[in-house]
N, CA, C and O atoms as a Tinker XYZ file with bonds, in Angstrom:
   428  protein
     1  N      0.853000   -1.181000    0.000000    73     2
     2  CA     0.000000    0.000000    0.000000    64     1     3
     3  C      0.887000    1.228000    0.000000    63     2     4     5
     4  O      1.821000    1.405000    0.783000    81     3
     5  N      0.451000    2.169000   -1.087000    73     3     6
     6  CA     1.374000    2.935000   -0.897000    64     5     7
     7  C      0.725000    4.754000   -1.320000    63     6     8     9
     8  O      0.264000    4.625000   -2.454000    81     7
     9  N      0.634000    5.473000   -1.110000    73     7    10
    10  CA    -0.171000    6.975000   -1.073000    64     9    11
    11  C      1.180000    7.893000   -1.597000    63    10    12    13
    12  O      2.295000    7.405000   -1.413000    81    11
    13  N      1.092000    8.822000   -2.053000    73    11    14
    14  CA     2.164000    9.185000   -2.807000    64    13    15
    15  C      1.043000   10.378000   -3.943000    63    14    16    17
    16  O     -0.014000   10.171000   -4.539000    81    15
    17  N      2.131000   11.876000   -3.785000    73    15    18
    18  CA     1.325000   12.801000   -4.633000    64    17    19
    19  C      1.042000   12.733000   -6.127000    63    18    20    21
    20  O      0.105000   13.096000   -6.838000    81    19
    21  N      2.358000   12.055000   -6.358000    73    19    22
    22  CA     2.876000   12.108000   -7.946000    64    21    23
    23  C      3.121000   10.793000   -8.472000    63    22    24    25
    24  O      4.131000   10.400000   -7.888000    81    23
    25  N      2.792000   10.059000   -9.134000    73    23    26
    26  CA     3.886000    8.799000   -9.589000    64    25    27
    27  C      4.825000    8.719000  -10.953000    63    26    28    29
    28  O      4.497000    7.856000  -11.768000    81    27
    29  N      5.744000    9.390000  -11.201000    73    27    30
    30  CA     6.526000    9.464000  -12.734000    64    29    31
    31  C      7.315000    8.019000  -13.298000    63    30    32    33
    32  O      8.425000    7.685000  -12.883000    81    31
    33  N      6.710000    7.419000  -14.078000    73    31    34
    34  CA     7.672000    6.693000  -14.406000    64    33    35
    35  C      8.533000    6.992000  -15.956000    63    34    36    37
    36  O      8.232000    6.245000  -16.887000    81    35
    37  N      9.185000    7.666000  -16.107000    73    35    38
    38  CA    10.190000    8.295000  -16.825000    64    37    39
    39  C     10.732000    8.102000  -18.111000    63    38    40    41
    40  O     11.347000    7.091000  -18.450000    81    39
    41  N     10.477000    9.175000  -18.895000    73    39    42
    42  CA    10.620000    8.574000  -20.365000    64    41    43
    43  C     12.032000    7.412000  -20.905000    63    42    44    45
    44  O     12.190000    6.510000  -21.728000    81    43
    45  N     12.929000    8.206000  -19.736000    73    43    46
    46  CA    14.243000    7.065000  -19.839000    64    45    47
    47  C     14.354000    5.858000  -19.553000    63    46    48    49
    48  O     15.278000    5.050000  -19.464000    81    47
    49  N     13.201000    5.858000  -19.414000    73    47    50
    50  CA    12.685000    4.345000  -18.611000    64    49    51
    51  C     12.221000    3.190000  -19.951000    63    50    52    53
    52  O     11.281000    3.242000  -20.744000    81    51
    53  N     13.167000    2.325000  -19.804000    73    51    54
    54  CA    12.936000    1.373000  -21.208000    64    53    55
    55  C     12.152000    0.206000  -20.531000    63    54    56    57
    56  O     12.852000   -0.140000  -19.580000    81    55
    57  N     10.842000   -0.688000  -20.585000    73    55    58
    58  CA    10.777000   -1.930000  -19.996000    64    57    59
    59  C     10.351000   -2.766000  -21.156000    63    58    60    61
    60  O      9.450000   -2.635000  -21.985000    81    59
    61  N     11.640000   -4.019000  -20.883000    73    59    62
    62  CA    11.463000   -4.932000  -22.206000    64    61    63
    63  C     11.541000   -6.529000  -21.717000    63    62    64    65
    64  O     11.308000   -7.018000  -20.612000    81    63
    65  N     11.822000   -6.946000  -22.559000    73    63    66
    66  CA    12.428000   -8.427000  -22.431000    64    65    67
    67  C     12.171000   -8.941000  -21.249000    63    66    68    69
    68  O     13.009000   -9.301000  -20.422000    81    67
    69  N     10.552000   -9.000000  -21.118000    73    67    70
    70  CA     9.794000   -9.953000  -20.175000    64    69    71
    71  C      9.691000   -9.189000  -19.023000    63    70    72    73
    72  O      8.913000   -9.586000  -18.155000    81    71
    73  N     10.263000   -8.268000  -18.861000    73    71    74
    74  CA    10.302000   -7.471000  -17.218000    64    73    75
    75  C      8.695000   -6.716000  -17.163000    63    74    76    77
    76  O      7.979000   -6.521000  -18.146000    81    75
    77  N      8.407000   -6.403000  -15.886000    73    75    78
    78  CA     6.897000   -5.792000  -15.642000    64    77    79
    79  C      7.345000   -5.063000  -14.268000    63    78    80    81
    80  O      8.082000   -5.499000  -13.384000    81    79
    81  N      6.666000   -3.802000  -14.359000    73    79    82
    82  CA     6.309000   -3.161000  -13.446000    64    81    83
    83  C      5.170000   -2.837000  -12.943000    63    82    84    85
    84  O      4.409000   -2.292000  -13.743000    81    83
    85  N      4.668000   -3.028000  -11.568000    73    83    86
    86  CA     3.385000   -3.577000  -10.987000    64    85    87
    87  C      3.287000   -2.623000  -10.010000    63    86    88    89
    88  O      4.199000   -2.419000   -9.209000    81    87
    89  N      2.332000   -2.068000  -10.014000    73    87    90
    90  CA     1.344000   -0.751000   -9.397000    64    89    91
    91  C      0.577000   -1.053000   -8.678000    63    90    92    93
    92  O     -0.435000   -1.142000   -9.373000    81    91
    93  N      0.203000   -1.402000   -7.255000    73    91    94
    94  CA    -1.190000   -2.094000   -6.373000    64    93    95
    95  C     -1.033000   -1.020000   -5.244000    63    94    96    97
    96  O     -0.014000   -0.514000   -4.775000    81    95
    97  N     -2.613000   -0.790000   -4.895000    73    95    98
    98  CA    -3.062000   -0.154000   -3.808000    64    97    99
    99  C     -1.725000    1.378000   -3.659000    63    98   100   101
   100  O     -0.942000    1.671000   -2.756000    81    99
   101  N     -2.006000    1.994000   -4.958000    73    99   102
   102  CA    -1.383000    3.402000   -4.969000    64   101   103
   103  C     -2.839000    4.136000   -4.646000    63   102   104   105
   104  O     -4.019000    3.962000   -4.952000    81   103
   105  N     -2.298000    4.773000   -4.094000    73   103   106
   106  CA    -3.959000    6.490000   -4.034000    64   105   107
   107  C     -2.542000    7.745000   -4.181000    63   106   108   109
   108  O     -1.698000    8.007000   -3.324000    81   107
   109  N     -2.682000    8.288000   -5.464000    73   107   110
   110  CA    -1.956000    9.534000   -5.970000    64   109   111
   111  C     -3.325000   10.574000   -5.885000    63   110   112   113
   112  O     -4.462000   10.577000   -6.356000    81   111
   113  N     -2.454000   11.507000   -4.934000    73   111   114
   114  CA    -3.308000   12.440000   -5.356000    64   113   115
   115  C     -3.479000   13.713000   -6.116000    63   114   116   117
   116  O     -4.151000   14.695000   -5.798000    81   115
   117  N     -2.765000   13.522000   -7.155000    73   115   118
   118  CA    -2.568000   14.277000   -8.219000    64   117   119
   119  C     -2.143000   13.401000   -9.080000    63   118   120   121
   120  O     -2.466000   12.283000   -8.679000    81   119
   121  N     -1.342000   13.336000  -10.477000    73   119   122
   122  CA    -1.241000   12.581000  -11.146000    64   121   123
   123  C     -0.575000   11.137000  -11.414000    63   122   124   125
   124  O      0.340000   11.024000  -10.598000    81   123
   125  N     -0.640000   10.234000  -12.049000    73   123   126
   126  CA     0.565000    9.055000  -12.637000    64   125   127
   127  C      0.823000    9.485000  -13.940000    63   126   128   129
   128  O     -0.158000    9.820000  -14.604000    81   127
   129  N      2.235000    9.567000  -14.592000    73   127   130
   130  CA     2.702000    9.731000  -15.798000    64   129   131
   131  C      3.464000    8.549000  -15.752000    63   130   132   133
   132  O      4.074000    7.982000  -14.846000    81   131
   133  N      3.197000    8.196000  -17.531000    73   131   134
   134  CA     3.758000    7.050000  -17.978000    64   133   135
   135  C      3.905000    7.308000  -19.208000    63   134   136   137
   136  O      3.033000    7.208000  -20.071000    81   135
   137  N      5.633000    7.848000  -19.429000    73   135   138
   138  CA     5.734000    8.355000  -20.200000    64   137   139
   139  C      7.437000    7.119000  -21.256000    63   138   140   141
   140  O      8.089000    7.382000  -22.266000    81   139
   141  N      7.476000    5.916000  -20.310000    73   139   142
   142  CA     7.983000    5.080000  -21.004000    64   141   143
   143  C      7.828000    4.278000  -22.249000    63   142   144   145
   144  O      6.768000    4.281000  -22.874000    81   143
   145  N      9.088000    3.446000  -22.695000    73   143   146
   146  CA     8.404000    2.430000  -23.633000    64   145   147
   147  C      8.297000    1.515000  -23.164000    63   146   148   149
   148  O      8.679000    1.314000  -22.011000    81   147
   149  N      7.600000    0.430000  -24.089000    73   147   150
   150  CA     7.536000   -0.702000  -23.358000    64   149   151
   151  C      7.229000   -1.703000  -24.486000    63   150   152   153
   152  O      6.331000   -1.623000  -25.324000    81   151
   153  N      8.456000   -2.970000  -24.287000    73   151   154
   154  CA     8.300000   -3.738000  -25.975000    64   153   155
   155  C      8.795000   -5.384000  -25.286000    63   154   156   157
   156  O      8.569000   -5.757000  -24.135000    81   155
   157  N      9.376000   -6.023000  -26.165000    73   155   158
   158  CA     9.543000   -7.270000  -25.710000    64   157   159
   159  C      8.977000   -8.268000  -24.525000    63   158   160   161
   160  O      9.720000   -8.973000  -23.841000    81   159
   161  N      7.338000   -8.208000  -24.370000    73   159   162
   162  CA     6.723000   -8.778000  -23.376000    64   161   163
   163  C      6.686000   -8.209000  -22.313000    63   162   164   165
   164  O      6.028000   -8.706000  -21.399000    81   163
   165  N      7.395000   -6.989000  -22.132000    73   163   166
   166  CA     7.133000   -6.378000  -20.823000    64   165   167
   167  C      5.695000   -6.095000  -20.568000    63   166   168   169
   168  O      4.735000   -6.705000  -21.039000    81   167
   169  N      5.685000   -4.875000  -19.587000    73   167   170
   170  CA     4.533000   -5.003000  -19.210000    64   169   171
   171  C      4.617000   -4.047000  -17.528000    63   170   172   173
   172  O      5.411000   -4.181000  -16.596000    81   171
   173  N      3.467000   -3.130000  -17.699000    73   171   174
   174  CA     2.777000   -2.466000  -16.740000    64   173   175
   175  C      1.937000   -2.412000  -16.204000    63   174   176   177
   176  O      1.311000   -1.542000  -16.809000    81   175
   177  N      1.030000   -2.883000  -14.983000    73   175   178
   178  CA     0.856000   -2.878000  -14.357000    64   177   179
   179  C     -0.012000   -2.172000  -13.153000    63   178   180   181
   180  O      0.644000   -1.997000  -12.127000    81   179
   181  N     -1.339000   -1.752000  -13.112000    73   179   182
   182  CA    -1.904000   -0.956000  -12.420000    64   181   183
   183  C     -3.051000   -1.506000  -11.809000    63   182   184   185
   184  O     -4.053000   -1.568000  -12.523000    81   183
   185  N     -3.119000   -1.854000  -10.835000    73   183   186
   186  CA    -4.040000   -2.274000   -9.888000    64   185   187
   187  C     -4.956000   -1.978000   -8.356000    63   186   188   189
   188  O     -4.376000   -2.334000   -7.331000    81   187
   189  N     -6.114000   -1.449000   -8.232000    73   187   190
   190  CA    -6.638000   -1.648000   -6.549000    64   189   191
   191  C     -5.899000   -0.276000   -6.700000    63   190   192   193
   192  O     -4.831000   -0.327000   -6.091000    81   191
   193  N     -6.078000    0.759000   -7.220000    73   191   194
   194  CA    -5.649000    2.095000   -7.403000    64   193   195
   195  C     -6.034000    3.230000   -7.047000    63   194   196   197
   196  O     -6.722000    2.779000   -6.132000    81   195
   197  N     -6.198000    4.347000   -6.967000    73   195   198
   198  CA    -6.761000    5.159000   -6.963000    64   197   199
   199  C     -6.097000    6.736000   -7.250000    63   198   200   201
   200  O     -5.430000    7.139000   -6.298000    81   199
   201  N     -6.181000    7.612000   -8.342000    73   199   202
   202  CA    -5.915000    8.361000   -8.801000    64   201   203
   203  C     -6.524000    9.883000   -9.117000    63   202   204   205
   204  O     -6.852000   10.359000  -10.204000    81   203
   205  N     -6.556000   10.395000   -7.974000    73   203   206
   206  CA    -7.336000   11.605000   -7.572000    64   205   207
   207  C     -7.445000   12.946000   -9.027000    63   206   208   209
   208  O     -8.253000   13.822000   -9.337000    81   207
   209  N     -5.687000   12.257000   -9.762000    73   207   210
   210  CA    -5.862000   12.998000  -11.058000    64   209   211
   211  C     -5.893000   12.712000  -12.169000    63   210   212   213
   212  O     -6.896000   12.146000  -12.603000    81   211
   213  N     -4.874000   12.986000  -12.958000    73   211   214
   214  CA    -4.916000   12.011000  -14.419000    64   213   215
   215  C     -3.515000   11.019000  -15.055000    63   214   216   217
   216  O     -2.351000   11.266000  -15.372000    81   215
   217  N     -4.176000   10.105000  -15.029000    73   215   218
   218  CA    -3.581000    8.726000  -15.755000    64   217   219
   219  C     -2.957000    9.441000  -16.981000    63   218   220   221
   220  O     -3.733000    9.620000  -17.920000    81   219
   221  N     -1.566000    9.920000  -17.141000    73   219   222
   222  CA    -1.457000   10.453000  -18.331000    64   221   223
   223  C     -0.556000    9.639000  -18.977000    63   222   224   225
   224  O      0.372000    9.547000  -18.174000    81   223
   225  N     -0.245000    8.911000  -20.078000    73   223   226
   226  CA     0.629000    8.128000  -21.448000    64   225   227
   227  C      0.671000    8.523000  -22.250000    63   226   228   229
   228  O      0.569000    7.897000  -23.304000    81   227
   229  N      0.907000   10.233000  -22.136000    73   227   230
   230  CA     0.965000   10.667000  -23.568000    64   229   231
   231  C      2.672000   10.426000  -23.963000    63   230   232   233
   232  O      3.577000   10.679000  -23.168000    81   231
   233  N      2.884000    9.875000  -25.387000    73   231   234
   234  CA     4.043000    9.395000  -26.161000    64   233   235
   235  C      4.505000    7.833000  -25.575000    63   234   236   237
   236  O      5.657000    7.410000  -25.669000    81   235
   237  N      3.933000    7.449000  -25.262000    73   235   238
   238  CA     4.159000    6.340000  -24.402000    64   237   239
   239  C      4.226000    5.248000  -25.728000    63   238   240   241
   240  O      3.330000    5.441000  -26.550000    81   239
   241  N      4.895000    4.455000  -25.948000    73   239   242
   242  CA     5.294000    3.492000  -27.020000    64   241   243
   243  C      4.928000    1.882000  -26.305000    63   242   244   245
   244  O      5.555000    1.413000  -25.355000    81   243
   245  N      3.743000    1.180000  -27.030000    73   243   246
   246  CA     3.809000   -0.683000  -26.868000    64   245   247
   247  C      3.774000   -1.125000  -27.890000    63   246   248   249
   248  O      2.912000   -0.984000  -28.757000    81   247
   249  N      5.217000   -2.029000  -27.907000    73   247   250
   250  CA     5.608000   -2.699000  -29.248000    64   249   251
   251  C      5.930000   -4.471000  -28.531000    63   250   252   253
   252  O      5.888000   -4.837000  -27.356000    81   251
   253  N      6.199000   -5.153000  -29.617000    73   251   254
   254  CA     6.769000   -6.496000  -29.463000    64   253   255
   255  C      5.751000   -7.399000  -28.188000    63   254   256   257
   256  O      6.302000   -7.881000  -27.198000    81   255
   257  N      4.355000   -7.504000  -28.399000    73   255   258
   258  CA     3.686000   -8.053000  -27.378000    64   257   259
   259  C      3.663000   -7.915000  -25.981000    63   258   260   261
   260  O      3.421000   -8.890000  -25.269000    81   259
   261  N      3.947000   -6.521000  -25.401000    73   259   262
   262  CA     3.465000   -6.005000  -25.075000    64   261   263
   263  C      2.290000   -5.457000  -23.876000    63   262   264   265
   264  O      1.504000   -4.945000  -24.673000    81   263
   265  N      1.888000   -5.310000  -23.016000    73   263   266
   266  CA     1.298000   -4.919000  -22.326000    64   265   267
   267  C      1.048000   -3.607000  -20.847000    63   266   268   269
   268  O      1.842000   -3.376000  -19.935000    81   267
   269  N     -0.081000   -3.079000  -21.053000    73   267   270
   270  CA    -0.613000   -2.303000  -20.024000    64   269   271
   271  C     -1.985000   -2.166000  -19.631000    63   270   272   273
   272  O     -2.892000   -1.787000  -20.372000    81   271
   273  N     -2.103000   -2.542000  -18.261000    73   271   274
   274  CA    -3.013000   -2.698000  -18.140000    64   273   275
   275  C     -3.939000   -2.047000  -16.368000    63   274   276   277
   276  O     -3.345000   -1.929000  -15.296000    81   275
   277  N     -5.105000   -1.812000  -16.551000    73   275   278
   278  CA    -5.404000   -0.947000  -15.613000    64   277   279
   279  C     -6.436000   -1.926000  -15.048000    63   278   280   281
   280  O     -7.222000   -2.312000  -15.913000    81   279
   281  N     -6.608000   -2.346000  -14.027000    73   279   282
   282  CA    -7.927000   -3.410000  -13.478000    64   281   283
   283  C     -7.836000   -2.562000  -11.835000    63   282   284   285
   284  O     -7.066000   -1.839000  -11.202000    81   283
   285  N     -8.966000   -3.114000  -11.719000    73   283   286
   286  CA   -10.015000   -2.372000  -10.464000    64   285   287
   287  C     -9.359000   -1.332000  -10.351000    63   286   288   289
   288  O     -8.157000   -1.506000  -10.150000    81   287
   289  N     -9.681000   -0.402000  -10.402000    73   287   290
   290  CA    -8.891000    1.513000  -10.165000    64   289   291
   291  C    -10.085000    2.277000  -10.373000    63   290   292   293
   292  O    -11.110000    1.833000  -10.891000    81   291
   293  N     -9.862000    3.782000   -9.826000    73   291   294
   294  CA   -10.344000    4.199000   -9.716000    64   293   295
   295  C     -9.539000    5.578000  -10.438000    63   294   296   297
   296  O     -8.532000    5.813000   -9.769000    81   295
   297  N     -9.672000    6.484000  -11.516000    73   295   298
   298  CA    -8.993000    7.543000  -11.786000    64   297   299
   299  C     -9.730000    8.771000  -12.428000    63   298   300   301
   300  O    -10.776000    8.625000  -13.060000    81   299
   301  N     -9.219000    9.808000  -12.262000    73   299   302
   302  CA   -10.247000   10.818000  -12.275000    64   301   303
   303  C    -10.435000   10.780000  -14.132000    63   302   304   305
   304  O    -11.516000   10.728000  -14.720000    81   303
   305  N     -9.224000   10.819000  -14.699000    73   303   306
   306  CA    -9.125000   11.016000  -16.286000    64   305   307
   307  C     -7.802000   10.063000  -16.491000    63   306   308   309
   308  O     -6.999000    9.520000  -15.733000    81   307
   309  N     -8.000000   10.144000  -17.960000    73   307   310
   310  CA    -6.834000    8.903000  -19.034000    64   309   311
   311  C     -6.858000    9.756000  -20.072000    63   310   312   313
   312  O     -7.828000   10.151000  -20.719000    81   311
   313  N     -5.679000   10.018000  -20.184000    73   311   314
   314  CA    -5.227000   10.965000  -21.125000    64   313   315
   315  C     -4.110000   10.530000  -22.083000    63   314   316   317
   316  O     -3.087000   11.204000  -21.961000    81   315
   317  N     -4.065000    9.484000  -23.079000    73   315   318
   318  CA    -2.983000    9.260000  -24.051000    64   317   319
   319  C     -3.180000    9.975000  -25.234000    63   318   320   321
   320  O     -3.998000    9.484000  -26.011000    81   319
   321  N     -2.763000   10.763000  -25.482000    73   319   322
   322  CA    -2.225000   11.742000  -26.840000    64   321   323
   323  C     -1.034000   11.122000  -27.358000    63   322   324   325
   324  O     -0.237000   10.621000  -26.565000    81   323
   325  N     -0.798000   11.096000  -28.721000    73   323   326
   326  CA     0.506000   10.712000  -29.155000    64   325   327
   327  C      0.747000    8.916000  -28.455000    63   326   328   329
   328  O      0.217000    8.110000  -27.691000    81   327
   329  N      1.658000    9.042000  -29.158000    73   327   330
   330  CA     2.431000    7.409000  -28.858000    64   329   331
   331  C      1.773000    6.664000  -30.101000    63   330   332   333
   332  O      1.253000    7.063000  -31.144000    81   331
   333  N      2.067000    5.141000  -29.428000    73   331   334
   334  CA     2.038000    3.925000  -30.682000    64   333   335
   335  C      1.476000    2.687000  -30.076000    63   334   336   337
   336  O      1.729000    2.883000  -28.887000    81   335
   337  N      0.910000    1.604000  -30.137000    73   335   338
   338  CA     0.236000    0.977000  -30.028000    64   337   339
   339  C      0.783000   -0.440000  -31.411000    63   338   340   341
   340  O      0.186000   -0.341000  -32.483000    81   339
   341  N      1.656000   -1.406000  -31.312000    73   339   342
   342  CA     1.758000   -2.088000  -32.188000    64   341   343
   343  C      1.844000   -3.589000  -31.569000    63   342   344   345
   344  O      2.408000   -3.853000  -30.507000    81   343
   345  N      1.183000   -4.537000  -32.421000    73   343   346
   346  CA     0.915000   -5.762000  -31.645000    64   345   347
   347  C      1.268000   -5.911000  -29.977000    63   346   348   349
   348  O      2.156000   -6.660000  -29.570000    81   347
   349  N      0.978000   -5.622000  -29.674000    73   347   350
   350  CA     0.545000   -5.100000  -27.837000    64   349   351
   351  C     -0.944000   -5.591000  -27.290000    63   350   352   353
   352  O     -1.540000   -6.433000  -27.962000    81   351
   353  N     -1.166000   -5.401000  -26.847000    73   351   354
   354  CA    -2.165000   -5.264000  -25.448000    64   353   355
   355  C     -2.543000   -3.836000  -24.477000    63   354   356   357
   356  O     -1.603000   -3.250000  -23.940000    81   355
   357  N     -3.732000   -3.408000  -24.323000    73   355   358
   358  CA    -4.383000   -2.504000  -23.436000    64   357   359
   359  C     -5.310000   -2.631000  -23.171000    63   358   360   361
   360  O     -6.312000   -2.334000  -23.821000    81   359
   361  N     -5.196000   -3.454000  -21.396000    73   359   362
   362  CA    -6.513000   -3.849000  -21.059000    64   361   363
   363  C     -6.999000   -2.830000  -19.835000    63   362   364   365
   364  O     -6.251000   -2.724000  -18.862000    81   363
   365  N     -8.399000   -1.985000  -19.878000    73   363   366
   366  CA    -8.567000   -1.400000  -18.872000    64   365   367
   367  C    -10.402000   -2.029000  -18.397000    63   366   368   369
   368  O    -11.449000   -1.796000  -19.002000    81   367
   369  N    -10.162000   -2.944000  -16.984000    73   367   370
   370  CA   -10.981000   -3.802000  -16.606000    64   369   371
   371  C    -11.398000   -3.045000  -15.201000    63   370   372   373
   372  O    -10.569000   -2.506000  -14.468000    81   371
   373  N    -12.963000   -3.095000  -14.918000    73   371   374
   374  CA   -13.045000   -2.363000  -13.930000    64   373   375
   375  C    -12.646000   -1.281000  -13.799000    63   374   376   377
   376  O    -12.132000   -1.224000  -12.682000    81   375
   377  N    -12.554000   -0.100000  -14.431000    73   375   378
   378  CA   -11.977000    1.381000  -14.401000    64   377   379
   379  C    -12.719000    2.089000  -14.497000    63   378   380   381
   380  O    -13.228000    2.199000  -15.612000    81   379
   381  N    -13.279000    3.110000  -13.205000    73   379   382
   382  CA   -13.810000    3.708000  -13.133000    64   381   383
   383  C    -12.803000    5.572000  -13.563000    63   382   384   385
   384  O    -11.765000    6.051000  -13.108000    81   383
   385  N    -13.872000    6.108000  -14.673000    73   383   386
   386  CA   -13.242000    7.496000  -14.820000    64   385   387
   387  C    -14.166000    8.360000  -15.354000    63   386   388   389
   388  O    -15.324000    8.054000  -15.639000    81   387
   389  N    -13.678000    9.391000  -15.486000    73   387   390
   390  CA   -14.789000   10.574000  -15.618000    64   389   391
   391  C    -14.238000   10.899000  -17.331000    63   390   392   393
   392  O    -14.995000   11.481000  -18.109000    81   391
   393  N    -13.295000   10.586000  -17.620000    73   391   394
   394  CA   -12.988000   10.838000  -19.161000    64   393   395
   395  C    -11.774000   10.038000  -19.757000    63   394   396   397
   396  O    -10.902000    9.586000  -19.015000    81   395
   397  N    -11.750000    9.897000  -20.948000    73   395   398
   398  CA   -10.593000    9.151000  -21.850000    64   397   399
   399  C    -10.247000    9.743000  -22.599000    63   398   400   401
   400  O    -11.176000    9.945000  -23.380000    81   399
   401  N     -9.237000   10.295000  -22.952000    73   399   402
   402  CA    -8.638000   11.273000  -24.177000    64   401   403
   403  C     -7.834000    9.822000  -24.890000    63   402   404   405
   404  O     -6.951000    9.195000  -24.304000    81   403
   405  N     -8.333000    9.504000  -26.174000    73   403   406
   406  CA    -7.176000    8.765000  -26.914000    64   405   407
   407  C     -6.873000    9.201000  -28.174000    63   406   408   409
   408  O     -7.241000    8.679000  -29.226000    81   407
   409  N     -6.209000   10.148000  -28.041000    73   407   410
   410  CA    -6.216000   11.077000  -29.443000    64   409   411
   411  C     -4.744000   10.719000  -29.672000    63   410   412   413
   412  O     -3.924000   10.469000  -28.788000    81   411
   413  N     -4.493000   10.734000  -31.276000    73   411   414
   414  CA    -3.387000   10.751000  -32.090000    64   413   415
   415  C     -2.538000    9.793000  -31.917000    63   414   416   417
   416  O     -1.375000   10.032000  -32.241000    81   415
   417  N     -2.877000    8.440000  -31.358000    73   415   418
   418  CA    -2.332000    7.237000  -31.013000    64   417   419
   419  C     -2.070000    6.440000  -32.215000    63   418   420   421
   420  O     -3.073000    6.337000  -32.921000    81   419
   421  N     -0.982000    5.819000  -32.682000    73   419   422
   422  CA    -0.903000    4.787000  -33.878000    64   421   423
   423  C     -1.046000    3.954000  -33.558000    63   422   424   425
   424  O     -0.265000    3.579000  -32.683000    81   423
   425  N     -2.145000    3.002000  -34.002000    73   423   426
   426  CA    -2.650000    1.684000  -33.960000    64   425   427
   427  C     -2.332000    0.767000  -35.189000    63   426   428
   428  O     -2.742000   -0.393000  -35.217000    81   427
């Protein structure tokens, strides 16, 4: 369990080759940015959440199978502008939000 204002995970931030980073019982109360890539089976992670602001992935890159995924959470907005989307995965299960921006994404 963990409460925390901000959560950045950083464009320098590469996750590939099977690795995952796993998000449970966060309450941010202001935003999560996820502004990494993420290719070779990796995989992100967001769970039992809660996000007082906005879920933002804008430029955020899923390539090479791929995954991110948001189950039981709670977030105010989801905001991906920009980025890429290529044989990947984006599963958002149980997500409660007040809006989705998915503009200018390559699919």
């Amino acid at each position: 369990t963990c409460s925390t204002t901000s959560l950045i995970l950083h464009a320098n931030l590469h996750i590939g080759s099977g690795s995952a980073v796993f998000v449970s019982n966060l309450t941010a109360s202001t935003n999560v940015f996820l502004y990494e890539s993420i290719s070779g089976s990796g995989s992100v992670n967001i769970a039992n959440s809660t996000v007082l602001g906005t879920l933002s992935a804008s430029g955020a890159t899923l390539s090479e199978n791929s995954l991110l995924s948001v189950r039981t959470s709670s977030i105010k907005a989801v905001v991906w502008s920009a980025g890429s989307i290529k044989n990947s995965s984006v599963i958002a299960e149980d997500l409660t939000t007040s809006s989705i921006d998915l503009s200018l994404i390559h699919i």
